[in-house]
N, C-alpha and C positions, 0 to 999 in steps of 0.2 A: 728503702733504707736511707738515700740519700735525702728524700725530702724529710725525714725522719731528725737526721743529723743538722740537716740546714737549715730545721724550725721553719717549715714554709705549713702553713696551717690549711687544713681543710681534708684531706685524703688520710693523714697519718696524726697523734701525737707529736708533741714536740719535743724534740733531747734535751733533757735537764741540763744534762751533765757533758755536752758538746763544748768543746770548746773555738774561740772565736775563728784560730785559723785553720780547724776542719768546717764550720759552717761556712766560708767563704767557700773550700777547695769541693764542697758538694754543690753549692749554689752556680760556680763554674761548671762542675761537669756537668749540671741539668740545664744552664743554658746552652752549654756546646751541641746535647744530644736534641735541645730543642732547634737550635740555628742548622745542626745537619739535618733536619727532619724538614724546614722550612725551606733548606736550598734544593732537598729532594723534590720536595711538592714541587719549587717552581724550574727544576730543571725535567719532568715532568710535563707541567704545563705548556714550556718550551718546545719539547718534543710534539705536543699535541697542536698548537699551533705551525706547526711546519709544513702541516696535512691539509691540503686542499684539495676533493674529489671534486667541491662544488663549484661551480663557473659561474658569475655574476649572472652573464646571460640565462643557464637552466634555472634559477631562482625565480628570474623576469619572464620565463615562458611557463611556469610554474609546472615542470615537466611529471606531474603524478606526485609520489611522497618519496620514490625513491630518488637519494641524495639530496633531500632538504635538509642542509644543515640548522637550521632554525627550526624543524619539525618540534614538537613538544614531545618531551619523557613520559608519555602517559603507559602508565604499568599497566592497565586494563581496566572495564567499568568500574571497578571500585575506587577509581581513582575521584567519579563526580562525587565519593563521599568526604573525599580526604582532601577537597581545596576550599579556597574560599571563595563565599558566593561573588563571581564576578560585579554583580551589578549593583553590590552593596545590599541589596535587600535578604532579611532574614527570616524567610518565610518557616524555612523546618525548624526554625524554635531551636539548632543549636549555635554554639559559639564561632564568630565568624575568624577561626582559627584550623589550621593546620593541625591535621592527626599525625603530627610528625612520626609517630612511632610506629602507626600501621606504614606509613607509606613505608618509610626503612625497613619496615621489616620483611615487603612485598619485595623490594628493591634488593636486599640480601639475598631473597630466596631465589629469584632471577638469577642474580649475581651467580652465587656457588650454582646453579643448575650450568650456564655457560664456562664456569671455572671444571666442573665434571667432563665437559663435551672437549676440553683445550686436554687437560690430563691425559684422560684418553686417547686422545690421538698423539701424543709424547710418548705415551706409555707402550703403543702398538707402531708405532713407526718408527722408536728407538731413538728417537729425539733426543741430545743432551740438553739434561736440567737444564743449563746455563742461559741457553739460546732463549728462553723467556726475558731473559734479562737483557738482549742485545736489542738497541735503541733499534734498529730498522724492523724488531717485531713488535714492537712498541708504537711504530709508527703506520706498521701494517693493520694493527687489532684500530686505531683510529681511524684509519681508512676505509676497512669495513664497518665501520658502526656509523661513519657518515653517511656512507654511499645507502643502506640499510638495508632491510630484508630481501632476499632474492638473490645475493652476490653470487656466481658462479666461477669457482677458481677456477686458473688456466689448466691447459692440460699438460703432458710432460709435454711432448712436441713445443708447445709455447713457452716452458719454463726452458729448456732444452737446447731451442734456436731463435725464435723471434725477440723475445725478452734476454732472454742472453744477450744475443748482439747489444739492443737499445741499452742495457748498464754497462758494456765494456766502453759503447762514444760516450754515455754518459761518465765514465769514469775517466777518461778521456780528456773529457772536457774538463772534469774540475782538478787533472794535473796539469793543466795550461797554467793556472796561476803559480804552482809552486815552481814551474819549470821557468815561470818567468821572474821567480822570486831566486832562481838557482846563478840565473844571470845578472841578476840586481847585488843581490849580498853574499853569492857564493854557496857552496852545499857542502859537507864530509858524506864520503862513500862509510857505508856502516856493513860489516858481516859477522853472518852468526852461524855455528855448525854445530849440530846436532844430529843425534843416532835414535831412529825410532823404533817401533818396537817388535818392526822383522828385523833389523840392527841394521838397517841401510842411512849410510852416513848423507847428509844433507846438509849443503850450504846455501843460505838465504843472504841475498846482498840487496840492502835499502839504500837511502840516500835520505839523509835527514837537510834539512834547513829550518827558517824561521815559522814555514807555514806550516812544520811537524816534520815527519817519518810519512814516508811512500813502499811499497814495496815497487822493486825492479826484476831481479831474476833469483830463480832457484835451480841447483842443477844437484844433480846424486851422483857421489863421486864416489861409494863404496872402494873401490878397487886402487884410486889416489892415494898417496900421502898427503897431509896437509903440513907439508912445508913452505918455508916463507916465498921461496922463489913460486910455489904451485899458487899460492892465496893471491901471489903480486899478478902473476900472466893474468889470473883471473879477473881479480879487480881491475886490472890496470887497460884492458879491453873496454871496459866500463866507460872509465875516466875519458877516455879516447869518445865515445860513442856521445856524453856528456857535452863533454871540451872541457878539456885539462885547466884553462882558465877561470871556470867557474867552481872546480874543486877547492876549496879551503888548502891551505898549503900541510896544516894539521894533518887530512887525510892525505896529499900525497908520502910524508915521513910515516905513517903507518903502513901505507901499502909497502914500501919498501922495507921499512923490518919484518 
């Protein structure tokens, strides 16, 4: 409808009877929904570069095919029908062009067969939808298609205690900057309280500054008030733990009311 209205030709007719400042206000929203589409792909692309299983060195020793990041996409034999003849010559008499639409369509059918296998295991382990959408499994499904066939996930013991521990230093480590950003320009203590759905009341206390929001402590206080003097002892423990010096002066007049 909007290319409809904005007279952009080729997919639809064009609106006789549009006038000039609805063809502009459709011709905006089709480049916005195109410019969101294009910062998707390259925040996307972003994420995919992030991911390196592959070591300079295993490429140089050329350790098998697993984790070749350069490996070639080949979909199976019917793939030497659908390229072009490397060495320029045209012996089978056809065009020295790509069967773009078989390959795609080998590529689709791949695709949803591994889209089937990802569901499934959402669907039997009670996975929330959403979690498809969280970048660090975005980063993870890149990881395994570098490394490639053969991966063997850890087991609980590994996800449990040894990989535990390595993401809490590494979490560790990448609040070293913001702590040192806490000392540079200062931080506000932030708290949120909320009642979940056994009705156990919880309070979450962050510490925001320029390098974003952190999480710091959560405690269940069911049985508290949350009065101003009970929010201040809490926060104000914090602040202390902190140094009161690198609190925003913001936050200290809120802990006190």
């Amino acid at each position: 409808m909007k290319k409809h209205i904005a007279q952009i030709k080729g997919d639809v007719a064009s609106c006789t009877k549009a006038s000039k400042e609805d063809q502009l206000k459709c011709k905006k929203a089709l480049d916005d929904i195109a410019a969101k589409k294009l910062e998707k792909k390259k925040e996307v692309m972003n994420l995919r570069e992030e991911v390196n299983v592959i070591h300079e060195s295993d490429e140089d020793n050329e350790v098998g095919n697993v984790g070749s990041k350069k490996r070639p996409y080949d979909l199976g034999p019917m793939d030497s029908y659908t390229k072009i003849n490397p060495d320029g010559s045209d012996t089978s008499g056809f065009k020295k062009t790509r069967q773009q639409n078989l390959n795609d369509a080998i590529w689709k059918e791949r695709s949803h067969q591994v889209d089937q296998y990802l569901a499934r295991w959402v669907y039997e382990a009670g996975v929330p939808f959403h979690a498809v959408d969280n970048d660090s499994f975005k980063r993870f499904v890149e990881a395994v298609g570098q490394f490639g066939p053969g991966y063997r996930p850890p087991s609980q013991y590994q996800i449990r205690e040894p990989l535990l521990k390595e993401e809490v230093e590494r979490t560790k480590t990448l609040l070293k900057k913001q702590e040192a950003e806490w000392a540079s320009t200062g931080c506000s203590i932030m708290t949120d309280a909320w009642t979940d759905r056994k009705r156990r009341s919880i309070m979450n206390l962050c510490v925001n500054c320029k390098q974003g929001a952190c999480f710091l402590s959560s405690k269940e206080d069911s049985e508290a008030s949350h009065t101003g003097v009970y929010i201040f002892e809490y926060i104000d423990k914090f602040i202390e733990d902190i140094g009161g010096a690198k609190c925003s002066s913001s936050s200290h007049r809120q802990c006190i009311q």
